[in-house]
N, C-alpha and C positions, 0 to 999 in steps of 0.2 A: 680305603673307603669301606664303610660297613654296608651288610645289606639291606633293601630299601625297606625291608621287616621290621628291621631294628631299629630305623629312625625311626619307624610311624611307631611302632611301639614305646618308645621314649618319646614320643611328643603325647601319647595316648598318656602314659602317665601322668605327664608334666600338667595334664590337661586336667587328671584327674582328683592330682594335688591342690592344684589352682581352686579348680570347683570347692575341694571338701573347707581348703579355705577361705573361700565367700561364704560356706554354709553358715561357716563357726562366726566369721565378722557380722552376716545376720542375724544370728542367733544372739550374740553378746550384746548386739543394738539393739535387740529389742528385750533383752532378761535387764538389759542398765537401763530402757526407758522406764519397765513399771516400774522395778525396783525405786527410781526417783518418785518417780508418780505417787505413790504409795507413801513416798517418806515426806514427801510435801504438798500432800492434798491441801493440807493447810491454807500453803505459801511460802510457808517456809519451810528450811531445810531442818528437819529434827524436831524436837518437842519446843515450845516459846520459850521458856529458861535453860537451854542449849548453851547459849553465847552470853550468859549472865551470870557475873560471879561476886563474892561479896566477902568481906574480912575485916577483920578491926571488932571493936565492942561498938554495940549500937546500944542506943537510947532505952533505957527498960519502962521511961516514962514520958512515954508521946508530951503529955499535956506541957510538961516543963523543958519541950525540948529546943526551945531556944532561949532559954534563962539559963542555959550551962554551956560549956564550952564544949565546940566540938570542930573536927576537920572532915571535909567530903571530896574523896579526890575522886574522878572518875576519869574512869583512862579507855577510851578507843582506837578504831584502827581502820583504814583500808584494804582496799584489796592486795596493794603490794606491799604487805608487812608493816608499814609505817603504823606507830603508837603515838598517840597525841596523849597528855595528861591534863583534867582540867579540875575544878568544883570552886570550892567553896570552905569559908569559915567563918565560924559564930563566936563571939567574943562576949561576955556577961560582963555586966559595968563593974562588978568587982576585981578579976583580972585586966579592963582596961585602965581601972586608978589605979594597982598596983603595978602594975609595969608601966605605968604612961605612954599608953598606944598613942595617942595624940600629938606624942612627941620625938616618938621613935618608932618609925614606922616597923608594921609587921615583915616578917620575911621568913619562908618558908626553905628549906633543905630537903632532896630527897638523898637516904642517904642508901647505897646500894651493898644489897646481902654479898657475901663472899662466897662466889660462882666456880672458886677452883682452889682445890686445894693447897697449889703451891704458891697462887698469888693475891694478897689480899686486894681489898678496893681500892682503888688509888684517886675517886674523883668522887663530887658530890653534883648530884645535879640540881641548879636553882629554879627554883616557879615565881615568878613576880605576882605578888600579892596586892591587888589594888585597893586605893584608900576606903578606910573604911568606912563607912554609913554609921551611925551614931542612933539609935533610936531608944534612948533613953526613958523618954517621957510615954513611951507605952506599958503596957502590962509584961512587957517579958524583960525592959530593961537592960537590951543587948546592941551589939554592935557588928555590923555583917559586911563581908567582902569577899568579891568573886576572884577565882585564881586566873590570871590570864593560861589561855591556853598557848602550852606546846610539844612539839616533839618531843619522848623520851627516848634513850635509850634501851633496848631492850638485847638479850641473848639470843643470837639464835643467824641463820643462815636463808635470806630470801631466794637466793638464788636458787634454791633444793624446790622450789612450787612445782606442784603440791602437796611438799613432802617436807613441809619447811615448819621447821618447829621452836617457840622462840619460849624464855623463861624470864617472866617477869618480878623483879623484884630488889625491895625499897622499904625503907623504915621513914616515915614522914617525919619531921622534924623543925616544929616553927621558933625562932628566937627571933631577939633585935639585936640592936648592934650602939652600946653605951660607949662609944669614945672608942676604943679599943678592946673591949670587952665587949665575949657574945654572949647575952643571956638566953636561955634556953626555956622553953614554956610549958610547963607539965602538962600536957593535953592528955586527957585519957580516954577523953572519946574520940579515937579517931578510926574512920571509914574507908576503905577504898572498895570502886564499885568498877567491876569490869562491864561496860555495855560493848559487846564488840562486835563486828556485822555478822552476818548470819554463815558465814562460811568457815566460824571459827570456833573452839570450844574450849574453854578454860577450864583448868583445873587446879584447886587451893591445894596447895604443900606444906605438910605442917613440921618440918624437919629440914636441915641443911642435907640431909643424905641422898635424897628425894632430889633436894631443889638443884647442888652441885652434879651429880648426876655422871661418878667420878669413881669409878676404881681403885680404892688404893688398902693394900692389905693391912698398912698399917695406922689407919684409921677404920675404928670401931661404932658402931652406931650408935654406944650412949654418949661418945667421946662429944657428940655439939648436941647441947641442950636444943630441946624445945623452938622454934620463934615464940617470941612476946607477943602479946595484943598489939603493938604496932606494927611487929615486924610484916609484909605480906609477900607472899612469894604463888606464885600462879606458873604455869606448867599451860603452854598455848600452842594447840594444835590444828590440822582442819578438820572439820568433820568428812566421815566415811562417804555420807553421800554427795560431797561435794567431789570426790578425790572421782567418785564415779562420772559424775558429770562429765570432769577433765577426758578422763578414760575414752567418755561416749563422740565425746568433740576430735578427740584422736584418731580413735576409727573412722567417725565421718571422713575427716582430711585423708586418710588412707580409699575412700572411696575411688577418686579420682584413677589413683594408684593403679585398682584394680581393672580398671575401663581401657587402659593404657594394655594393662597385658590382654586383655580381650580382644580388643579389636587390631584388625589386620594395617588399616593407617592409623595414624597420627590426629587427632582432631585437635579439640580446643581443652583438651585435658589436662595438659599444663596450666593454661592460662586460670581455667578450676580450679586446681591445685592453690596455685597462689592467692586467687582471691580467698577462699577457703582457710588459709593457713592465715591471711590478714586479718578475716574476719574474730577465728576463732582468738586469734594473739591480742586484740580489741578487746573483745569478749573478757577475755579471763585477768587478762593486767595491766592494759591498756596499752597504747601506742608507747613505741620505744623513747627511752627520755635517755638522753647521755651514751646511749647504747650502753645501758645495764642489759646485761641479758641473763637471761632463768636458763636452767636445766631446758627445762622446756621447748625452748627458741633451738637448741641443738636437735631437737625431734624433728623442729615443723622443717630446720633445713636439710633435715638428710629425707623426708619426702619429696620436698622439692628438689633437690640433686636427685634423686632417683626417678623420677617422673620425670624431669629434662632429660636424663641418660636414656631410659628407654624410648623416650618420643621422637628421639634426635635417632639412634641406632632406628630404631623402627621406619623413620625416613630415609636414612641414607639407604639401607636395604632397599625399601618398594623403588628408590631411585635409579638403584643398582640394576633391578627388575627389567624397569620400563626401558632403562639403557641398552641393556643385554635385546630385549626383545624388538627394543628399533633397529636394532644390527641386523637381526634374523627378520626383518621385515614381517615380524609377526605382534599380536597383543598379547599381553600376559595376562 
């Protein structure tokens, strides 16, 4: 047994560690509040075309712009990674008597960049293109139909939030289908328009070297041309001040934590803890579906295992206490 100097001295420490680390967990909670504050007085997080991205050739002549052919995919997303694809396409009555849209219906192809160097693409994803609207007898003489929406594909790893980073990219491509034969439709105007929620930021790639994102010595940076005006390839990350956000809602849930080493029993600290770690997991990616689970969900449960370990020791000790000192017919 050491002497009684030395314990008090090592609790005096431990005491003094403890303290410098609330200092700094207050300090970081409130240098991440304004820092948000500041970056979304707005409302939002960042500047308004933050999570707006745009590619393809557009229109250089508003007035005639539904008397030409054009395609408008726009592609969003929620909070948990998931990419939806949607828009639109404009058809001028000279392409729809030349192909006979009326007789073969439209159908759109997206077809996916090659993301690695050793394996090309091996799939195409379909967009169902709804019948078209016919509006001939007006001034623009065109013919229009909306893409149904759905999910796409994209690269990348949700499970990493919010550190999760996905690569989007696709050459659009509408043809029909003559008997056995797929004709294909020289579209030159075609768009694709990122709107993605506010906790994301995309970025346009104008090179496979960028977009594959891939080490290999023996591939040289002129060796793959260019993307085409169709090709679109985007680079999708979160923004900084969201990542903070995550950060600040992590500390909070560490609040509990710290109340558990402070005090002498056991309270309702746990039970904190958990609500806390519910709320916050709601908050950020919603309630669990399939038990997917984030990086993330491995944090909130080593808080929680840790705030039951000391709640539970912290009881069994004062139990041990009160035990000891009914023996001794005394209080503790």
């Amino acid at each position: 047994m050491g002497h009684p100097w030395k314990r008090v001295a090592a609790v005096s420490v431990a005491k003094k560690i403890l303290g410098l680390f609330s200092l700094l967990l207050i300090l970081a909670l409130w240098v991440g509040y304004f820092y948000v504050y500041q970056d979304a007085r707005s409302g939002r997080l960042g500047d308004t075309f933050d999570s707006y991205g745009l590619c393809g050739n557009t229109s250089s002549d508003p007035l005639n712009y539904f008397k030409r052919d054009h395609l408008v995919l726009k592609v969003t997303n929620d909070t948990r990674g998931d990419f939806k694809v949607s828009g639109m396409v404009n058809v001028s009555e000279r392409t729809y008597n030349r192909y006979e849209l009326g007789r073969y219906p439209l159908k759109l192809r997206l077809e996916p960049l090659q993301s690695s160097y050793s394996m090309p693409p091996s799939y195409f994803e379909e967009v169902k293109v709804k019948p078209l609207n016919r509006n001939f007898n007006s001034p623009h003489k065109n013919a229009y139909a909306d893409l149904e929406s759905r999910s796409i594909r994209v690269i990348g790893e949700a499970s990493r939030f919010p550190f999760d980073v996905y690569r989007y990219g696709y050459k659009p491509v509408l043809y029909i289908l003559k008997g056995n034969e797929q004709v294909d439709l020289p579209f030159k105007r075609i768009v694709t328009q990122m709107n993605l929620s506010n906790t994301f930021t995309p970025t346009r790639l104008y090179n496979p070297a960028d977009y594959i994102a891939e080490r290999n010595s023996l591939v040289q940076p002129g060796d793959y041309p260019a993307y085409g005006a169709s090709e679109c390839a985007f680079s999708i990350e979160r923004k900084s001040s969201f990542k903070v956000i995550v950060l600040l809602l992590l500390l909070v849930v560490c609040l509990p934590l710290l109340m558990v080493l402070y005090r002498d029993e056991p309270t309702i600290d746990f039970l904190a803890t958990l609500l806390a770690v519910a709320a916050v997991r709601v908050f950020l990616v919603g309630p669990l579906q399939d038990y997917q689970l984030y990086g993330i969900d491995f944090v909130f449960g080593a808080v929680i295992i840790l705030v039951g370990t000391l709640s539970l020791l912290k009881a069994m000790r004062i139990n041990a206490l009160r035990e000891a000192a009914a023996r001794r017919g005394t209080t503790w």
